[in-house]
N, C-alpha and C positions, 0 to 999 in steps of 0.2 A: 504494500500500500504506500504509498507516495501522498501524504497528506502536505497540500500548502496550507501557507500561514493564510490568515486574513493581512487585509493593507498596513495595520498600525505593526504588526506583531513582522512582518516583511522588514519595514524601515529597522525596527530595534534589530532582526538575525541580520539585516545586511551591513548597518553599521558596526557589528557587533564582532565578522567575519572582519573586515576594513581594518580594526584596531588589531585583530589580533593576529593580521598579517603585515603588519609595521614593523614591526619588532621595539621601535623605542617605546617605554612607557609599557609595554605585555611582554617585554623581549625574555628570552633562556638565554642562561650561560653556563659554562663547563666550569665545574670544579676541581682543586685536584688536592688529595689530600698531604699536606705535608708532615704533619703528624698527629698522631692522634693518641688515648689512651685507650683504642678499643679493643685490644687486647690484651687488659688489665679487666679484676674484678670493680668494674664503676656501676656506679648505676647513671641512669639519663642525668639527674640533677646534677654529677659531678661528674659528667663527662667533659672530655677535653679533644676540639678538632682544629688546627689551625690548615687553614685552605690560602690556595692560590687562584685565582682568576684566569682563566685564559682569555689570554687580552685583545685579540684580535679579533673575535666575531660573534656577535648578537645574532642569535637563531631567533625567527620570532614561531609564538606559542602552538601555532597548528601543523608547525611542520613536527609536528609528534602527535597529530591528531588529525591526518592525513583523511581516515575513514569518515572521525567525526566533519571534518570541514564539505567534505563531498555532500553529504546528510544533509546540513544545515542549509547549505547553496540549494539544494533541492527544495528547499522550504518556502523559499523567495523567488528563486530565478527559472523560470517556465523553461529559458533554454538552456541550465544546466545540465550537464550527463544527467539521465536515469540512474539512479540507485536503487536496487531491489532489497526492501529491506528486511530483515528477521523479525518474528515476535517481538523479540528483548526489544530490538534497537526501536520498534514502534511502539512501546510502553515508553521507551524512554523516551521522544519525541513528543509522545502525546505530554507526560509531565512538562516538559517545556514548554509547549504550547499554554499547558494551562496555567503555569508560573505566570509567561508572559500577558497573559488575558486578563490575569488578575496582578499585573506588575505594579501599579499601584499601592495594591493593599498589602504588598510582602514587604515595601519599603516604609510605610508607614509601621507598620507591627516590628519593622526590626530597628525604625528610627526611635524607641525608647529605650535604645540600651545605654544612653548616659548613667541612665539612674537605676541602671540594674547591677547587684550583686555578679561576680562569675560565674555562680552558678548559676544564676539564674538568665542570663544573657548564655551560657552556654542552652541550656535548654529552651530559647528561644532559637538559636542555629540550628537546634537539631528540628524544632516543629516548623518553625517557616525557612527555611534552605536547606537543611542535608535531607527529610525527606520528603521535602516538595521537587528537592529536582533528583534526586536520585534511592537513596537506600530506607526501605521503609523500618527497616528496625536497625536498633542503635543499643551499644550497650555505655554507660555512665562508670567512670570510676567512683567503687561503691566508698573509696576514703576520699573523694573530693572535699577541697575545703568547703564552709557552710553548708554541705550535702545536707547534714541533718536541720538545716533550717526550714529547708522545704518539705522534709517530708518523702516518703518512699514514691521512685514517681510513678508506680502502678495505679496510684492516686492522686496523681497531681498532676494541676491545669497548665497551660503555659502561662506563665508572667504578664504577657500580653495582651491575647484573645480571649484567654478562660477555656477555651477548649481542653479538653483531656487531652493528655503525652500518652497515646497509644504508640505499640511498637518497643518503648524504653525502658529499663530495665537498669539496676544500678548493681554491677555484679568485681568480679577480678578481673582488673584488665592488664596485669604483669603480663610481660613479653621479655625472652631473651635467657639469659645462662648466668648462672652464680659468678662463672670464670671471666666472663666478655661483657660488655654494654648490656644493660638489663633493668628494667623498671617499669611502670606502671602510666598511662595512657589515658587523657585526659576521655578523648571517648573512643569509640573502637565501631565505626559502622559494620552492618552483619549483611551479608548476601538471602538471596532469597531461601537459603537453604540451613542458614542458621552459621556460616563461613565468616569468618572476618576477612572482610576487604580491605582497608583503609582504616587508617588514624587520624584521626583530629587530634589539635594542638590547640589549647585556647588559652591564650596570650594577653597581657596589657599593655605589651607592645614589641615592636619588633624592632631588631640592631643589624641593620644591611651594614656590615661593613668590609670593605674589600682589604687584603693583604696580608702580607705573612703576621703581621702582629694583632692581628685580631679573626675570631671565629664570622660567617655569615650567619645571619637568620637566628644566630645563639647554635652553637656545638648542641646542643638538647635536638633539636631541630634535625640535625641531621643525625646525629646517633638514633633515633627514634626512626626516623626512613631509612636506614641502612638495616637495623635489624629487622625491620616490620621488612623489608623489600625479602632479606634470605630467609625469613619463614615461609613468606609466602610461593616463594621457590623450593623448599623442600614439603609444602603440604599440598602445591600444584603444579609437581613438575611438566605437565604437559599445556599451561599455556602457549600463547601465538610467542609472548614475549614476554619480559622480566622487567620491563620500564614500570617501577610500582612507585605512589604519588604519596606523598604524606603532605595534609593541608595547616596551615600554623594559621592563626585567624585573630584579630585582635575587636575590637569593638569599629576602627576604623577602614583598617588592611587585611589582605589576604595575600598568604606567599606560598605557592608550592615548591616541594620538595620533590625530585624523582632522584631512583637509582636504582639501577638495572646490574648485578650481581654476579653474571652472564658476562658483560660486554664490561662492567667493573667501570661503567659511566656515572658520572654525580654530576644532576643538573639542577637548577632551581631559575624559580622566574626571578621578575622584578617586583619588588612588590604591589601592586593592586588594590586603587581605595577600592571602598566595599560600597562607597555612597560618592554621588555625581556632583565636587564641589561645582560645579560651574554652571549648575542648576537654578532655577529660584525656587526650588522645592529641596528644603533642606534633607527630605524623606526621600529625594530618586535616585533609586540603585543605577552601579553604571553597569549599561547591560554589557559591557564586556566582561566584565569580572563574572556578573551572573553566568553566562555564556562559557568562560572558562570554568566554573564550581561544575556546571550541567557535566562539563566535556571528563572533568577529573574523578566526579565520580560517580560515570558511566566510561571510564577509561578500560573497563574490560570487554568493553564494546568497540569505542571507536578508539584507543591506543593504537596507534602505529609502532610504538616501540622506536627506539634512538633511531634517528633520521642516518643516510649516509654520509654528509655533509658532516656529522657530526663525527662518527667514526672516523672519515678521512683526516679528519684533526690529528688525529693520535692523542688526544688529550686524555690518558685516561684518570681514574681517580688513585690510583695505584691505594687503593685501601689494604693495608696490613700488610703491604708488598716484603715479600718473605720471611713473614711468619705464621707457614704452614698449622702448625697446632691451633693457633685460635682460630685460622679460616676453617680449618676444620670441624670446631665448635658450632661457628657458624652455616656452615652447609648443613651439618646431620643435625645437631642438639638443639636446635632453641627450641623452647617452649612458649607455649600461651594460655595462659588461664590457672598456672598453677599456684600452689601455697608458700611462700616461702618463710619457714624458721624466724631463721636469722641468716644474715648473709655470710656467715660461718656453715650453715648446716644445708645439704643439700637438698635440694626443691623436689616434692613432690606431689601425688595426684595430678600429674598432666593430664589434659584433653584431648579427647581423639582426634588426629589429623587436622587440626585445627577447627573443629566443629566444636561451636562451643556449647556447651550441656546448661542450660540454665532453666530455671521454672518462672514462667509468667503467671503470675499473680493479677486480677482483678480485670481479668478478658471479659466475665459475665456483666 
């Protein structure tokens, strides 16, 4: 099925495609790690990445979103290529559509996050944007700070609209190994099959900074998509590709993270407001960023996986570069979802293949 937009919803995907075929302002860049501690017992909060830039060329964002760009162009442009699309990719579609039709009211419901709590502005990301445009269920880290201010959210409204947080769940969201980078995940979105896809990072701000003397995006950041990316390579080894996205999100910004495990590439965007200063609605999302959320986390849809442009760099991440024992931690051993002691004692009760086992409470 080949669904177009209506007129208003045409203008937002074509502008939307436009921005995020510029590359300045949505632009990727290659990372490369110069050293790191992640082959030490750290956890995320005291991890250590210091990175290099490669300096030469801005990728911009959909040349790693090859399949989703073709998609979208079909949405607008009558004389674009025909795309034949699958189920998934026409659910996911239609969610866009319906974001967009109701864009208005997803910018207003997320322009109160001045005055929201973390967690509670985290729980407004997950009911109006992570499962309006993509994963319908979500799991909360169950030690989040002021978690218990709200309340267990089998039972609780969003912040915003008052509607019920169907889908959510506040459970263990550890990830990783006693020995290596290892810690717990602000939220953890779940596949239709109960899979963890994707991490969320929810931030009060974000620290771009380039060069040997300082981390991008914060070390947290990217030690969090480097081990969230090789779990997700040893619990699916037969995906297209290994380009896996980790989103950091603050009240104003969005940054993604990829790395692909495989090809040992570390890419991240630029960062991305979340809202359109040059608006006179201080409530209008910019639709490229929405557009980009859509593409990241439906990335196991329309992911193209590292572009060749990008391999031809040679830029690799050279992550742990010859230190066999911990990559190997990395490939077979991470876990997800387990208990851990003390960081002295090793971790147990792992989760099958990364499906995570949890009980929803208050579905009736």
């Amino acid at each position: 099925m080949n669904s177009m937009a209506a007129s208003y919803e045409k203008s937002l995907l074509k502008s939307a495609v436009e921005q995020l075929s510029v590359g300045e302002g949505t632009g990727l860049v290659l990372l490369k790690v110069i050293y790191s501690n992640g082959h030490l017992n750290s956890s995320f909060t005291e991890s250590f990445c210091e990175v290099e830039l490669e300096p030469d060329t801005l990728f911009y964002f959909l040349s790693i979103f090859r399949r989703g760009a073709l998609i979208i162009k079909n949405l607008y442009d009558s004389l674009a290529e025909n795309v034949e699309q699958s189920s998934g990719e026409e659910q996911a579609v239609q969610k866009l559509l319906s974001f967009l039709d109701n864009f208005g009211a997803h910018g207003r419901h997320l322009a109160s996050r001045k005055s929201r709590s973390e967690i509670e502005w985290t729980l407004q990301l997950c009911k109006h944007l992570f499962q309006e445009l993509g994963s319908d269920e979500f799991i909360v880290d169950e030690l989040s700070r002021d978690l218990g201010k709200v309340g267990s959210l089998e039972y609780r409204v969003c912040p915003c609209c008052q509607e019920r947080l169907i889908g959510g769940v506040t459970n263990n969201t550890y990830i990783g190994h006693r020995k290596v980078w290892n810690g717990r995940l602000d939220v953890v979105l779940l596949g239709p099959d109960g899979n963890a896809v994707m991490p969320i990072n929810v931030e009060s701000s974000l620290e771009i900074k380039y060069g040997r003397q300082s981390t991008v995006g914060k070390a947290q950041t990217i030690a969090q998509s480097v081990v969230f990316s090789y779990f997700i390579k040893k619990v699916h080894p037969n995906l297209r590709n290994f380009l896996i996205p980790t989103i950091t999100i603050t009240k104003d910004e969005v940054l993604f993270t990829f790395y692909d495990p495989v090809e040992d590439m570390l890419i991240q965007s630029e960062s991305m407001n979340l809202f359109d200063a040059a608006s006179d609605m201080p409530e209008q999302l910019r639709i490229d960023t929405v557009v980009a959320v859509w593409l990241v986390l439906n990335y196991r849809l329309f992911g193209s996986g590292v572009c060749l442009d990008m391999i031809e760099t040679g830029y690799k991440a050279n992550f742990l570069a010859g230190k066999t024992e911990a990559l190997n931690i990395y490939n077979n051993d991470l876990e997800f979802g387990v208990t851990i002691q003390s960081e002295s004692l090793q971790s147990f009760a792992c989760t099958n293949e990364g499906v995570y086992k949890r009980t929803v409470k208050g579905d009736k």
